[in-house]
Structures are given as C-alpha cells and as structure tokens.
C-alpha positions as MATLAB code, in Angstrom:
seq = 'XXXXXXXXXXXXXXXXXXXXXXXXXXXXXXXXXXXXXXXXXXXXXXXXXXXXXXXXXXXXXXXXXXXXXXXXXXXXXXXXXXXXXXXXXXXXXXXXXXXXXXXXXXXXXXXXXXXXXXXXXXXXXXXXXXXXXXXXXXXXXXXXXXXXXXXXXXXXXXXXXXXXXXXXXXXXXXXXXXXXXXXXXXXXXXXXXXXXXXXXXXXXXXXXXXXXXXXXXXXXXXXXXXXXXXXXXXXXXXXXXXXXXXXXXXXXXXXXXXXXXXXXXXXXXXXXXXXXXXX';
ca = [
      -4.306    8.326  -10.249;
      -6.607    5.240  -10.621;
      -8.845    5.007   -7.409;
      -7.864    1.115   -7.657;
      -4.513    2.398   -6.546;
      -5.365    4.479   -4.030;
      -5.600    1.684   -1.321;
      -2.242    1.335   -1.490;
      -1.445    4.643   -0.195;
      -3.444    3.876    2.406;
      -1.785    0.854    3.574;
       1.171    2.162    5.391;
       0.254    3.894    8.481;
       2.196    6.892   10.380;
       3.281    4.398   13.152;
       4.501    1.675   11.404;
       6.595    4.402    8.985;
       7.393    6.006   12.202;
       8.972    2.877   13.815;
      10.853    1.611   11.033;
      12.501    5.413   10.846;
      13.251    4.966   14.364;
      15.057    1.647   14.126;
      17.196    2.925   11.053;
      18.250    6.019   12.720;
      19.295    4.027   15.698;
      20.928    1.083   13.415;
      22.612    3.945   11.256;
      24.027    6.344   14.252;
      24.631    3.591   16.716;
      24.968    0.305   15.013;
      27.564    1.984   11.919;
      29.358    3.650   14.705;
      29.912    0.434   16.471;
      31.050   -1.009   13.479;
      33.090    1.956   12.395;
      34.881    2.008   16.055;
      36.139   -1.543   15.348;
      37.522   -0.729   11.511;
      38.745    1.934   12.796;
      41.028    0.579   16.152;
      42.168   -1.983   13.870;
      43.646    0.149   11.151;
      45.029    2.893   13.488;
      45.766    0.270   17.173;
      44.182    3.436   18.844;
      42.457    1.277   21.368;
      40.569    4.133   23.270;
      38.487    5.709   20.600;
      35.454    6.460   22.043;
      31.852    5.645   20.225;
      30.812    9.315   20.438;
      33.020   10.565   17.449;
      32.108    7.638   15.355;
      28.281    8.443   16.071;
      29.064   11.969   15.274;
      31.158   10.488   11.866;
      28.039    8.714   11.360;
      26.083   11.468   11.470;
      27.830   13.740    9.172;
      28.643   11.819    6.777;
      25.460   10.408    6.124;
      23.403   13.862    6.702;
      25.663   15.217    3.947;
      25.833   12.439    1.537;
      22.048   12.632    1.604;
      21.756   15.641    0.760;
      24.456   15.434   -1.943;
      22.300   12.622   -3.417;
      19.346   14.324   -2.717;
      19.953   17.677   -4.475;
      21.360   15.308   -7.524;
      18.417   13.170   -7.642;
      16.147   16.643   -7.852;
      18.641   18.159  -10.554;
      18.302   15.074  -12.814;
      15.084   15.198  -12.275;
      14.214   19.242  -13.320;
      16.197   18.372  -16.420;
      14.042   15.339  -17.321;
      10.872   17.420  -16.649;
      12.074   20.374  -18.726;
      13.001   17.677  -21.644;
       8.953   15.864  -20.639;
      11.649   12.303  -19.726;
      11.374   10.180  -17.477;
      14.623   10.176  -15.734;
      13.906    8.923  -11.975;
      15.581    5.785  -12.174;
      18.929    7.036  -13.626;
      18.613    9.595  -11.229;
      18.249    7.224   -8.347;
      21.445    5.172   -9.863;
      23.122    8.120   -9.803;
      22.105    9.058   -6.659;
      23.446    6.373   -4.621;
      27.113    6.210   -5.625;
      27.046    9.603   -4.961;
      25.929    9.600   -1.267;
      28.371    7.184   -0.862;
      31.172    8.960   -2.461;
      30.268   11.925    0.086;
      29.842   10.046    2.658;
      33.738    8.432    1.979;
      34.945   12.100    1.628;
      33.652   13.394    4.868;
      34.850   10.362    7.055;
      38.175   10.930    4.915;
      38.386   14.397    6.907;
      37.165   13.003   10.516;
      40.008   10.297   10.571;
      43.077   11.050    8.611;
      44.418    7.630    6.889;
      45.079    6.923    3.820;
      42.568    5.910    0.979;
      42.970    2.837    0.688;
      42.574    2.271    4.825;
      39.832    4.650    4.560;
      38.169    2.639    1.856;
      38.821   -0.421    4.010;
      37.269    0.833    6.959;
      34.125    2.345    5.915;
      33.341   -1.096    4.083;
      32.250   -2.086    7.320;
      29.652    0.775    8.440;
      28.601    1.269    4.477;
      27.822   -3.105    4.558;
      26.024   -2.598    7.677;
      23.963   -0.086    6.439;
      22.631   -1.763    3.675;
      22.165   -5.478    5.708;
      20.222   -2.657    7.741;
      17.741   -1.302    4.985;
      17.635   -4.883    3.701;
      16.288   -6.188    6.725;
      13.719   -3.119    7.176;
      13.086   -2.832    3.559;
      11.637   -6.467    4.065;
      10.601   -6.031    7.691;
       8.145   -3.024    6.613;
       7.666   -4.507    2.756;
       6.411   -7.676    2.788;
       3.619   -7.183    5.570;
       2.622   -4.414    3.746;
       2.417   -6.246    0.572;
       0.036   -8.973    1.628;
      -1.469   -5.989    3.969;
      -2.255   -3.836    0.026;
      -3.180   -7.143   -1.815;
      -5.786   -7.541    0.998;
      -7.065   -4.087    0.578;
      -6.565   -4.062   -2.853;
      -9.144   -7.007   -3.462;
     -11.641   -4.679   -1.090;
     -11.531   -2.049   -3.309;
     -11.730   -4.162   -6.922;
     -14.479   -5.169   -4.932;
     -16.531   -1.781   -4.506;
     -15.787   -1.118   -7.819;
     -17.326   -4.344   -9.283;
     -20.466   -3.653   -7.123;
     -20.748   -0.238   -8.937;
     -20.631   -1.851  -12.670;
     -23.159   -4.459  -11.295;
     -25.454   -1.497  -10.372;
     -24.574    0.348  -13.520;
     -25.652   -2.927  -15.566;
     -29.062   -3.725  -13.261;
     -30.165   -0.028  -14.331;
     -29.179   -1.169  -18.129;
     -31.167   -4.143  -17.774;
     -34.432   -2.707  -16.283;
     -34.084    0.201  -20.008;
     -33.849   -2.972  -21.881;
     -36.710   -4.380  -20.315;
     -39.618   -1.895  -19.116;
     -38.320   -1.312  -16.202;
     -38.026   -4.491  -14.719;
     -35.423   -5.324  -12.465;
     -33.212   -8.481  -13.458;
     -34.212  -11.448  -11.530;
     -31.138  -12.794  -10.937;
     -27.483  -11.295  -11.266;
     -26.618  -14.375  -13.705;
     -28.926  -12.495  -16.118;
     -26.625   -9.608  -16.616;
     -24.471  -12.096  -17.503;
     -26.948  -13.746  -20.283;
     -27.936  -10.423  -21.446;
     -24.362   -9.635  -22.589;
     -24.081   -7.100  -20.222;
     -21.243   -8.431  -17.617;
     -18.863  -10.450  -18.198;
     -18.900  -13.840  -15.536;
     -15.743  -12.868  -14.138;
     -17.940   -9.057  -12.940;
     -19.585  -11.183  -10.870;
     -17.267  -12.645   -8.634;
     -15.926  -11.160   -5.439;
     -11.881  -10.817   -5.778;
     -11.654  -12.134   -2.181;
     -13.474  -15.230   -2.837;
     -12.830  -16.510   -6.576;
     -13.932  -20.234   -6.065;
     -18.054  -18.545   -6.302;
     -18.984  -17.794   -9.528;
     -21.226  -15.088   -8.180;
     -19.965  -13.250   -5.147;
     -22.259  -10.821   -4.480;
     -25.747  -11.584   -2.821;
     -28.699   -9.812   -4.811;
     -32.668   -9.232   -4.036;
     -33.674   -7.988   -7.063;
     -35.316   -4.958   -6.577;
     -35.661   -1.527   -8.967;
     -32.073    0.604   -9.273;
     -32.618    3.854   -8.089;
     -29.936    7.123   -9.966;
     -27.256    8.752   -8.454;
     -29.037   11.221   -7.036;
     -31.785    9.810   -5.138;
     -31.310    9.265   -1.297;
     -32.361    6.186   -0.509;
     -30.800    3.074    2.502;
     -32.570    0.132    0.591;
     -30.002   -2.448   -0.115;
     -29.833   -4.192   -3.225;
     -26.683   -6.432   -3.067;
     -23.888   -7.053   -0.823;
     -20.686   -9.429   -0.107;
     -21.637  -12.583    1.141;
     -20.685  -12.884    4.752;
     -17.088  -15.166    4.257;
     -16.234  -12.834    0.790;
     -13.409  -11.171    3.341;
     -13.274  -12.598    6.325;
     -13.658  -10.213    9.330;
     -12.905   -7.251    7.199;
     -16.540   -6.313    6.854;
     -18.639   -6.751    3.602;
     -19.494   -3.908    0.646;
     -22.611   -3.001    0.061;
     -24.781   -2.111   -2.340;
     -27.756    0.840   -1.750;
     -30.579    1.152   -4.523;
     -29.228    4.077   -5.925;
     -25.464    2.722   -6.402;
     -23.942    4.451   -3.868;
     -21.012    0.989   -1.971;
     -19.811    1.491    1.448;
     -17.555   -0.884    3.306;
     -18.865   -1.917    6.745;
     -18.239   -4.239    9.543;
     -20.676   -7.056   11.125;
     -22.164   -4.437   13.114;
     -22.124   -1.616   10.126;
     -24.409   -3.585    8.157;
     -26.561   -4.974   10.885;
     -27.815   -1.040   11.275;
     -28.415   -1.251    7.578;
     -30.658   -4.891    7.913;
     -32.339   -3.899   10.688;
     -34.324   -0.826    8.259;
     -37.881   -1.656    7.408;
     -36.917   -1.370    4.179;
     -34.359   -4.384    4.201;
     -36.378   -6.622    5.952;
     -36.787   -8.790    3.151;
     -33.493   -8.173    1.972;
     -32.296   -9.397    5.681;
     -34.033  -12.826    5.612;
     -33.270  -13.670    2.468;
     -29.896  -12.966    3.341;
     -29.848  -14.809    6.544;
     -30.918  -18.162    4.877;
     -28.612  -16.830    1.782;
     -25.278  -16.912    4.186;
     -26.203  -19.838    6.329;
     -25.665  -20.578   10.240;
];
C-alpha cells in the first residue's frame, strides 16, 4: 500500500466507528421494530403486540441474513482468489439481496401471513433500515472525507519535503558540494518540477516550503539542524513539517517546532524564519 494512502486509515478513529455502531444497532433493533409493530397491527388488527418480539424479529432476522450474506460474500470471494479475479463487487451485489431474502424468510416464520402481507410488511423495517445507513453512511462519511483530504494534503506534504531534500543533495554533486541557494534553483537546474515546490495546503505560493540553505546531510547521520519547513499558515493550526539536514520530516505543532528553533544550531534558521513568516 502507498504510504500516501495510509492517512486515510488513520482518519477514522475507534470512537467515532464506535458511536455510529451504536446508533445503528439501536436504529436497527429499536427503530425497525417500531416500524415493524405498526406493519404488522395493521395487517393482522392484533392491537396488543408488544415491541419485544419485533426487537427479537429484528434481531434474528438480521443476525442471520448477515451471516447468510456474509458467508456468500467470502465464498465468491475464495473462488475469485483461486481464479486470481477480482470478484468483490459482484460479490457485494450478491450479497445484499441475499441478506434480505433471509432476512424475509426468517420474519416469514416469526409471524405467519401470507407472502404477499409478509412482503408488505417488512417494506417498512427493510426502508427504514436503509434511510438509517443512508443517514450514517453520510453522518460518518462526509466529515471524514474533508477530515482525509485534510490529512491527505499533510502527508503529500512530508513526502514533497523528502524529494526536495533528495534534490538539494543532487544539487550540491552537481556543484562541489555547494548547497543550492535558493529552492527556485532546483527548479532551474531541472531537478524539480515548480509544482514540487508548493505546499498542497497552500497552492496560491509558488514555493511553500521555507529554506536556509545549508549542506544536506545522508540518511544516516544524526543530526536536529533544520533545513526547511512549512511556512507557518501552510495548514493552519495543524502544525508544520519539517525538514532536518539529513532528510529525516516530522510533523509538529507550534510548540513541537519551537523545541526544534530554540537549538543553537537553528538559530539562524529561527530568525530568518521569524522575519520569513511575519508578525
């Protein structure tokens, strides 16, 4: 997997997973029932049927038309590894009608009507579970969208500080060991393209990154002498990257990379920056 993609793994946190299961486990046993209780007094009159069955209906017949469509969706897919296919979407379109189709079978057994009222009355549970995992699909999707585009740009970002360093050390072989003035002259040297050198979070600078030129130290060396980092506004209050001597990017906060400023090493690398990002 591309590290650019592993942000997005990131993104979703245990509690926010764990509340959105929460609500749809409530919605499905309690919210279905309610609905299912209504269908159902209307089909049979029975005016005292009490919400506990229906939970318990709920509850069954979901539990086992998930695992119906669960044990489907893994069978389709052994068959499409053993053939080296890719068969998870037909297996997911399988999948579905076929939790559904359990689901109308075991409900079918709890309350004894005929198919066609059976079919009638589970319309109304079955609609309300998917107006359910609609509104929690987009409840739990969309902030997590903008939440992975945010992070996203954070970690193009590292990344583009690491080709920057790769290209200063290319620039100092090309020229005795001299470090490269300016970051623009990667960019004249046909080393970097323009668009390396602009922070994904803040497109409108042509260069994003703030640079004291200074020599590029390998890998391997130990070193906490900056060489570049995110000008303060790149992202925000998320912190800047930044860029040690010998490559190595780390993401800190304000107070991350004032421990980093305040070396004797980056004093100069401190002022500069100071007048660099303004008041």
């Amino acid at each position: 997997m591309p590290d650019v993609l592993v942000p997005y793994l990131k993104v979703v946190h245990w509690s926010v997973t764990i509340t959105i299961l929460l609500v749809f486990v409530a919605g499905w046993l309690y919210g279905c029932a309610y609905l299912l209780r209504g269908a159902l007094r209307k089909a049979t009159g029975q005016r005292r049927l009490g919400l506990p069955r229906c939970v318990l209906a709920m509850l069954l017949s979901g539990s086992a038309g998930i695992f119906a469509g669960g044990v489907l969706f893994m069978l389709i897919k052994t068959i499409g590894t053993a053939f080296k296919v890719d068969l998870t979407i037909p297996a997911a379109l399988l999948a579905v009608p076929a939790i559904a189709s359990v689901a109308y079978l075991v409900l079918a057994v709890m309350f004894p009507l005929s198919w066609k009222e059976m079919l009638h009355v589970s319309a109304r549970p079955f609609a309300g579970m998917l107006a359910l995992l609609i509104f929690l699909g987009a409840a739990g999707g969309i902030p997590t969208y903008y939440l992975g585009q945010r992070v996203f740009r954070q970690e193009r970002c590292r990344l583009r500080l690491r080709r920057i360093h790769a290209a200063l050390l290319q620039y100092e072989r090309k020229h005795a060991g001299t470090p490269a003035p300016t970051l623009q002259a990667l960019v004249d040297e046909n080393i970097l393209t323009p668009r390396s050198l602009a922070c994904p979070s803040a497109t409108e600078r042509a260069i994003g990154y703030f640079y004291l030129p200074g020599p590029s130290l390998p890998r391997e060396t130990s070193t906490n002498t900056l060489l570049a980092c995110d000008f303060r506004d790149n992202h925000g209050r998320a912190g800047r990257a930044i860029l040690l001597a010998n490559g190595d990017v780390m993401r800190r906060d304000e107070e991350g990379c004032q421990e980093y400023l305040a070396l004797p090493e980056n004093a100069a690398f401190a002022a500069a920056l100071r007048q660099a990002d303004g008041p």
